[in-house]
N, C-alpha and C positions, 0 to 999 in steps of 0.2 A: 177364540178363548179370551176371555177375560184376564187381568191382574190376577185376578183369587186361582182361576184357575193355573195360571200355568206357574205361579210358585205352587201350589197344591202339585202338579208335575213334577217340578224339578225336585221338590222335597219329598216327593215318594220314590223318585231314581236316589237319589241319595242315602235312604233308609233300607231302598235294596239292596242296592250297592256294598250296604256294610252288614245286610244278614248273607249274603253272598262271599265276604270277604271271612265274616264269621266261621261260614261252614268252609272254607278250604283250610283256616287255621286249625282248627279241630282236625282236621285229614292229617294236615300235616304235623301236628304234636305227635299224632296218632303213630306216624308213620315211624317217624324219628325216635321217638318214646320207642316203641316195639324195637326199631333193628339197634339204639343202644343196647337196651336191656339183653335182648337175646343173643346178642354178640360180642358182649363183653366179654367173653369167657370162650374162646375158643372149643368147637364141638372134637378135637382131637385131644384137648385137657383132661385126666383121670377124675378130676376135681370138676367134670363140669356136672354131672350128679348131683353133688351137694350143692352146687351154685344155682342150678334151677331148684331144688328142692326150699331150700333159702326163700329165692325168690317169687316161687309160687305161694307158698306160705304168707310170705310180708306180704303179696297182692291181696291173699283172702284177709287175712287180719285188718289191710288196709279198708277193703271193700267192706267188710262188717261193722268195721267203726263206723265210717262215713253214713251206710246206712240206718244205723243206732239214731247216727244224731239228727240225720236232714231228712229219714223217715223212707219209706217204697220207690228208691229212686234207682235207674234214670226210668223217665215217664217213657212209655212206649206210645206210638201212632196211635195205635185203636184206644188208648186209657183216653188220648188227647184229644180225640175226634168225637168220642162218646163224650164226654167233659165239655168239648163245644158246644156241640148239638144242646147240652141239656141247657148250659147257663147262656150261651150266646159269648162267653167270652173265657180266658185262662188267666189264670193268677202268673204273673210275666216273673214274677220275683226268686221261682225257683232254677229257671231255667240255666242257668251258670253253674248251680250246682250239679244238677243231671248231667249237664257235658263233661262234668270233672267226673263226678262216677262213672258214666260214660268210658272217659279215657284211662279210668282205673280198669276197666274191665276191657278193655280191647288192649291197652299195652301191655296185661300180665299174661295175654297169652288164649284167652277163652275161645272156646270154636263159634264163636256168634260175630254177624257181622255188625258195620257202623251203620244201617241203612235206618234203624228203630232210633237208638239217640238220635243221630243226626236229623231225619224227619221230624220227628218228633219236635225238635228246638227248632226247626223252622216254622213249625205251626206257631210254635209261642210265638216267637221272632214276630210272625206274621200277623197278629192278635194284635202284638204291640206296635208294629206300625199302623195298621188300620186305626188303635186308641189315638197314634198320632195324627195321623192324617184328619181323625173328627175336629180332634181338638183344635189343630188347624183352621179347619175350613169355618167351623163355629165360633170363633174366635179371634178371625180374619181382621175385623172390625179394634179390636182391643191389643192385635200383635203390632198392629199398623203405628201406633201409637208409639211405641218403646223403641228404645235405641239398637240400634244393630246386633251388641253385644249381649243387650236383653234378652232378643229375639230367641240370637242363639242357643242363648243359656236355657231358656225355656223348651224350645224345637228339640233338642237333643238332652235334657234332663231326662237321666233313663228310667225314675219311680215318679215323679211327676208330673203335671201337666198331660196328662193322658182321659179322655174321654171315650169309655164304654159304648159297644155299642145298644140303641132305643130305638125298636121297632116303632115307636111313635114319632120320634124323632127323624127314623129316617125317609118313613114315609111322608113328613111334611118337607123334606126337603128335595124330594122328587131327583129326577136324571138319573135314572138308575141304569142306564145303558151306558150313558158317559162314564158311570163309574167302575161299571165290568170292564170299561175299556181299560180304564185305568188301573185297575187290579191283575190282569194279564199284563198290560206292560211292564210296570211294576216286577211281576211275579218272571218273566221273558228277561228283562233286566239283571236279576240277581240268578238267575240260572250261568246268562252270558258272563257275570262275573266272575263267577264260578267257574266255568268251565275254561276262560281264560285266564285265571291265575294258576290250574292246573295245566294246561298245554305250557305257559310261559315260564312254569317251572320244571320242566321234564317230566309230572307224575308220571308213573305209569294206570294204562286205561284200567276200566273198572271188567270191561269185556276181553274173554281169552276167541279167538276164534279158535274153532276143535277141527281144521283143516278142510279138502276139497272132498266134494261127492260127484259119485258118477251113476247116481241111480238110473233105473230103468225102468220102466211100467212093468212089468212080469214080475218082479220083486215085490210089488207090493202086495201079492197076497197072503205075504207075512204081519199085514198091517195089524191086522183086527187082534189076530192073539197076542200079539205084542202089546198091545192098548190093556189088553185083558190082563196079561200079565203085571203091566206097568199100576194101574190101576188097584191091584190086589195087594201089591208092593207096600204101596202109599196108603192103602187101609187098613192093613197091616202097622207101621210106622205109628200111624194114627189111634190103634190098639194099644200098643205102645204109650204110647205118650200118655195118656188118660187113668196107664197101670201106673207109669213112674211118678207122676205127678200126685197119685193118692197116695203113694210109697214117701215119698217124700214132703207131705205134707204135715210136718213137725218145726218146733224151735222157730217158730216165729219173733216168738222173744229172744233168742239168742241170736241175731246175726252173723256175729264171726263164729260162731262153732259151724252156723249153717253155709258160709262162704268158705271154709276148710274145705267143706266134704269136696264142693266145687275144685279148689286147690289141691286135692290128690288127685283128681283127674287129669286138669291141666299138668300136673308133674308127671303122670306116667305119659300121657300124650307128648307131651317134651321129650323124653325120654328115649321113648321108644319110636313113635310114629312123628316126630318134629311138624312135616307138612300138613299136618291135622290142626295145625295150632292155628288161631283165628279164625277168620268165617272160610277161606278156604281160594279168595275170589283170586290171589295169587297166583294160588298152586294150581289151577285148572289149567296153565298152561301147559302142565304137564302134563294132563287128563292123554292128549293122543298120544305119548310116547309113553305113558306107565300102562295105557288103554291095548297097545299094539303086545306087550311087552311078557305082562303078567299073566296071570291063567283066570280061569272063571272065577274060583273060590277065594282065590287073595284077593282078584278088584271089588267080590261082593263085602267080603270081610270087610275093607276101607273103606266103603259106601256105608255099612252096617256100622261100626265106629264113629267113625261121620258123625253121622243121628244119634248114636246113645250119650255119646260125649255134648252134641249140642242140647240135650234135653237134661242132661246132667248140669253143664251149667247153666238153662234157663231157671231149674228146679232150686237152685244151690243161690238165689241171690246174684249170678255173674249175668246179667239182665243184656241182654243185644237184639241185633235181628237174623232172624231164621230162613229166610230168602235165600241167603247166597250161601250158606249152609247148606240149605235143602237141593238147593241148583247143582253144589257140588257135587253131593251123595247120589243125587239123581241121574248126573251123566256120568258117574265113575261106577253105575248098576249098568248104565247103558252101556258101553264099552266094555262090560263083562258080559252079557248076555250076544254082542255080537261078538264073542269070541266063540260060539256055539254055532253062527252061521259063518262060516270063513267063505264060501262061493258068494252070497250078498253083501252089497255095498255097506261097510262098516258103519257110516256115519248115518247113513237112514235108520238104520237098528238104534242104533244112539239118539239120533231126533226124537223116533218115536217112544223109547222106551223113558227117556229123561223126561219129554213133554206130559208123558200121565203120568209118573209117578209125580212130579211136581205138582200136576193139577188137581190130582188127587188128595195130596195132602193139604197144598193153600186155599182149591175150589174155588178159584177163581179162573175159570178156562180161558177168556179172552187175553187177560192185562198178564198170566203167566206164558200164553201161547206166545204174545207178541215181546215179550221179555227173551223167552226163550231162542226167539228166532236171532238174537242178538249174537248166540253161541256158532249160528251156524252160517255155514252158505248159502246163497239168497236163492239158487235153486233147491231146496230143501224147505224153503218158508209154504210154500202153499201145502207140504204133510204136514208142515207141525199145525197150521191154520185149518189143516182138515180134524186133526184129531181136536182139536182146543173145538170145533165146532161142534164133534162127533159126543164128547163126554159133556157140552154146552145141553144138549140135548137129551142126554141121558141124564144128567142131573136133574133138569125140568122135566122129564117122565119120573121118575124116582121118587120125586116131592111130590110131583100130584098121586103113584101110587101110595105113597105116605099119607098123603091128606085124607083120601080117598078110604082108607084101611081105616084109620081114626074115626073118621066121622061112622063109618059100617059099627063098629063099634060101640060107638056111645050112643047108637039107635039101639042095637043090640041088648 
């Protein structure tokens, strides 16, 4: 490698470095922000009522101004992937803002998780390095020139000195394998930072393991109805969602009246059901001892809460991600339905039943099967990697009898 190249290296480990160091900061307001707030007030105080009441209130009010004034924010992945694709690049200037609304909506309490903000501002994040790294490499010849201090001023200027990217542009400058190289290290880079300011600070994991399984082959000819079952869950859910969503489709011009509604939610879930409160990826450690503990109807009930409350505040302005939400609900349905087989292996019921319902609802069977597998013991991965395959399949029949019925039609 060349001079140009390996400062081009070292100033993209550098730039990851700090969207890496970015996203653990954000974790950890996050964290900090929520167990002040929720624990200021002791849950044995007569007064802690009015205290959450109080401050679910000042969260929505907060959340409605913010949104008033900086407009549809925080940006979700798919807003931001669809926004890529069309222009080739993201407007990098709002991103600070989304993370503060962001942290408005995860510190007050919302059942939605960090995985949407935080993704999401990494893509930007990620936009703006790559503006940097052009402007670098195109530039190379004219940075060389200025004084150290210059250099820097310019390399690290967070609204200037940035170069879009020009499919003309970059097709004349060829090496485009050196540069995937470069964008996975890079991108390998600020993961490792990441993950090591989070071990080197105590967080705790993002993943609950849900205990040991002892399945057996004769067990599994409960698989299929269980899939059937899980799957009608999640279509169901998905019913759902599509009613609340035109139920609540109002007061767009009024943000905070429309972030209250969100706000009585999060206070009776405060209230009543505490462990409901954020995306949920905590409380899952609980999932096998409230799983073992409770009866059919009460685990579905807080699987079914779960979901209403996360679609109440995606609907209400309290804007997060649905993943670890839906993961929740999904294996605290599982752990109720094997409370129905007590002679089979409880976690199998639970793999299988959480893995459709999940898949079902995001449809995505691969990247939810091998997330899922995360929950469980690794003799248990090849059922969940059988059903993530099973409903892979059925999806791709479903579409073509879909296409297939269409087209019969418009011959018709």
């Amino acid at each position: 490698m060349n001079t140009k190249e390996i400062g081009l290296l070292v100033y993209g480990v550098v730039l990851s470095s700090m969207i890496g160091v970015i996203s653990f900061i954000f974790l950890r307001v996050e964290g900090i922000g929520s167990e002040l707030l929720w624990n200021l007030v002791s849950p044995d105080t007569p007064l802690r009522v009015f205290y959450i009441l109080g401050l679910t209130l000042t969260g929505g009010v907060l959340l409605g101004f913010l949104r008033a004034r900086w407009g549809n924010l925080p940006h979700t992945v798919h807003d931001s992937v669809t926004e890529l694709k069309q222009t080739k690049t993201l407007d990098h200037s709002s991103v600070f803002r989304s993370l503060l609304i962001a942290l408005v909506v995860l510190i007050f309490g919302a059942g939605v998780g960090p995985e949407a903000g935080l993704l999401s501002a990494v893509i930007y994040l990620s936009v703006w390095q790559a503006d940097k790294l052009r402007y670098y490499y195109f530039h190379f010849n004219e940075l060389e020139e200025l004084s150290l201090k210059e250099q820097i001023a310019r390399l690290f200027h967070p609204k200037n000195y940035l170069l879009t990217y020009d499919e003309k542009r970059a097709a004349d400058a060829g090496q485009k394998s050196k540069k995937k190289f470069f964008y996975l290290l890079f991108i390998i880079n600020g993961l490792i930072t990441f993950f090591l300011l989070m071990k080197l600070t105590g967080q705790p994991s993002f993943i609950s393991k849900m205990g040991e399984s002892n399945w057996i082959g004769k067990e599994l000819w409960i698989g299929l109805p269980l899939m059937l079952f899980g799957v009608i869950v999640g279509k169901c859910y998905l019913l759902f969602k599509t009613f609340l969503k035109k139920r609540l489709d109002f007061w767009h011009e009024f943000p905070i009246r429309k972030a209250l509604i969100g706000s009585i939610a999060i206070f009776l879930i405060g209230v009543f059901l505490p462990n409901l409160l954020f995306s949920g990826q905590l409380s899952l450690s609980l999932a096998p001892f409230v799983g073992s503990q409770a009866s059919f109807l009460v685990l579905t009930m807080i699987a079914l809460i779960k979901l209403v409350f996360l679609q109440l505040c995606l609907n209400t302005g309290w804007i997060g991600g649905d993943i670890f939400p839906i993961v929740f609900a999904a294996i605290i349905q599982g752990f109720a339905v094997s409370q129905l087989f007590p002679q089979t292996d409880r976690l199998l019921i639970v793999a299988i039943v959480s893995t459709s319902i999940a898949i079902a609802i995001i449809n995505s069977p691969f990247p939810v099967g091998v997330f899922m597998m995360l929950f469980f013991p690794l003799n248990l991965s090849p059922i969940i990697l059988a059903v993530a395959t099973i409903l892979f399949f059925a999806k791709k029949g479903s579409n073509r009898f879909i296409q297939k019925k269409t087209v019969n039609q418009k011959l018709e």
